[in-house]
C-alpha positions in Angstrom: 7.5 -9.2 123.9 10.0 -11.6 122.8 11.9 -12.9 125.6 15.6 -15.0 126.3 17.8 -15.7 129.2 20.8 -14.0 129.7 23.9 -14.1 132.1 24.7 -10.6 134.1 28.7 -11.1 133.5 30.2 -7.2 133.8 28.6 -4.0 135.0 30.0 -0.8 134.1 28.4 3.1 134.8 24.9 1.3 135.6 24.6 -0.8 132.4 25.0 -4.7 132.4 26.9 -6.8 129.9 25.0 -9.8 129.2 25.8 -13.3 127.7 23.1 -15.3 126.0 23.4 -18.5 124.5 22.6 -18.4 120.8 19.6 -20.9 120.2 19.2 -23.6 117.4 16.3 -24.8 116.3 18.3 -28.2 116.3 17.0 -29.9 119.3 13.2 -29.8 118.2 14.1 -31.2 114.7 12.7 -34.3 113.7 15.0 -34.9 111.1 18.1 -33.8 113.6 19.8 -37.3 113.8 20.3 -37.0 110.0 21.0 -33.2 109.2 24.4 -31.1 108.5 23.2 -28.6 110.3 23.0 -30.4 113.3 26.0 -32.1 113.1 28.0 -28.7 112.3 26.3 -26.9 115.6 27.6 -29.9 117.6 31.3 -29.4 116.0 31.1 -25.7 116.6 30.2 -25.8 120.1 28.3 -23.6 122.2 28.3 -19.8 121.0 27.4 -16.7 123.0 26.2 -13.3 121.9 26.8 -10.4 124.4 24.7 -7.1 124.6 24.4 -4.6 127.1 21.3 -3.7 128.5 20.3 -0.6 131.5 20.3 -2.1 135.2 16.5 -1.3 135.7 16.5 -4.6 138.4 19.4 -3.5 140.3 21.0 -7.3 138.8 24.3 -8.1 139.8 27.4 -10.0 138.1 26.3 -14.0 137.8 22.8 -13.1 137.8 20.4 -14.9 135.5 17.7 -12.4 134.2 15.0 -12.5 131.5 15.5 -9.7 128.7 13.0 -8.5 126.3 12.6 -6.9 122.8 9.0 -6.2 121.3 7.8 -8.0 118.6 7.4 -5.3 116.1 11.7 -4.4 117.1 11.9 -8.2 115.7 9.5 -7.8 112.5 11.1 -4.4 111.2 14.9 -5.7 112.5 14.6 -8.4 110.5 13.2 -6.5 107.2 15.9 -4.4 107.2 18.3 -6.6 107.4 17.5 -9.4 105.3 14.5 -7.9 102.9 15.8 -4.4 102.0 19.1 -5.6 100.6 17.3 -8.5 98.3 14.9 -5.9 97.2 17.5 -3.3 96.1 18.9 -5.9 94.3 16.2 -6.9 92.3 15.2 -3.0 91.6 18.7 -2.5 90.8 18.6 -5.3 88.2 15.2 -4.9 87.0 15.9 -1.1 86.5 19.5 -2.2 84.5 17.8 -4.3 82.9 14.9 -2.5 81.4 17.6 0.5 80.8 20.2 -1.5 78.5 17.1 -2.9 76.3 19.3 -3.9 72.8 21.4 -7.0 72.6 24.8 -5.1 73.6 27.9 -7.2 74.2 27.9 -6.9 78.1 25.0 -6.3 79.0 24.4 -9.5 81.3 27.2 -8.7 83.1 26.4 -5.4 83.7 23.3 -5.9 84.8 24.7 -8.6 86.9 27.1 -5.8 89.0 24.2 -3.5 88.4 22.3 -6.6 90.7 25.4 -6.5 92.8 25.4 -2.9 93.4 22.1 -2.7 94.5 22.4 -5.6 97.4 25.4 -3.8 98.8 23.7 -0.3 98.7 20.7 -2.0 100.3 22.9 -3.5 102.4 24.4 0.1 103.4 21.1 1.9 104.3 20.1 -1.4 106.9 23.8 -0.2 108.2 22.5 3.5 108.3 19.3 2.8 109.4 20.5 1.0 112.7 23.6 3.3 113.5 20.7 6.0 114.0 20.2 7.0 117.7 16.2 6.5 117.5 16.3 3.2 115.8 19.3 1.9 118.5 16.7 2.8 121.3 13.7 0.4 119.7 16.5 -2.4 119.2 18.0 -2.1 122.6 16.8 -5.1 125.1 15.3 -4.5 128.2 16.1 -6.6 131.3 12.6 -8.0 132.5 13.1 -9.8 135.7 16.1 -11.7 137.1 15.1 -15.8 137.8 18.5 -16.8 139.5 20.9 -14.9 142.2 24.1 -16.8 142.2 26.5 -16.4 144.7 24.2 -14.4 147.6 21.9 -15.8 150.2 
């Protein structure tokens, strides 16, 4: 289980809205004193993701809890969002490609928006694949435990 912090900040019909912090890998850099990376997070400022996530702690508003996705949620989420649009596009290519095999006027750019065409429809079946009710229920976060009550004694 993969695990964050996360601020209880709404509650509506038994669900919580929660605000994380989004992480950098900046501050265990060695090189960090040097990078553009670094220097651009500081510049940006702070950024927050928000999510909702089902009451299962009976958590309140200001609430600091610990929320959880499983590691295989992570693995897949991540294929399908980054590897399956680079793979269509090389298929897409590759298959364009091997199909337009004479020296035709064209054919590198048509194998180029063949290349193109392949990222985006990769791009639209990640998009399909996560609008999908069962796929929403392995991506959803679960709240864990809460580590801080604010506000009550």
């Amino acid at each position: 289980m993969i695990e964050e912090q996360a601020t209880v900040i709404d509650i509506k019909d038994g669900r919580l809205m929660l605000q994380a912090k989004v992480q950098s890998s900046c501050g265990s850099c060695q090189a960090k004193s040097g990078c553009g990376t670094s220097l651009l997070s500081e510049v940006l400022g702070k950024r927050f993701t928000h999510f909702t996530a089902d009451n299962a702690i009976d958590a309140q508003i200001g609430d600091e809890v610990i929320v959880g996705i499983p590691e295989r949620s992570l693995l897949s989420g991540s294929f399908m969002v980054y590897l399956l649009p680079v793979l269509s596009m090389l298929l897409a290519a590759l298959v364009a490609d091997a199909g337009l095999a004479g020296a035709e006027p064209g054919r590198d750019l048509l194998v180029a928006l063949s290349a193109a065409s392949g990222f985006a429809a990769g791009a639209l079946l990640a998009r399909a694949y996560f609008r999908q009710a069962s796929s929403k229920l392995l991506y959803t976060p679960v709240v864990l435990r809460k580590i801080i009550t604010r506000g009550r004694i």
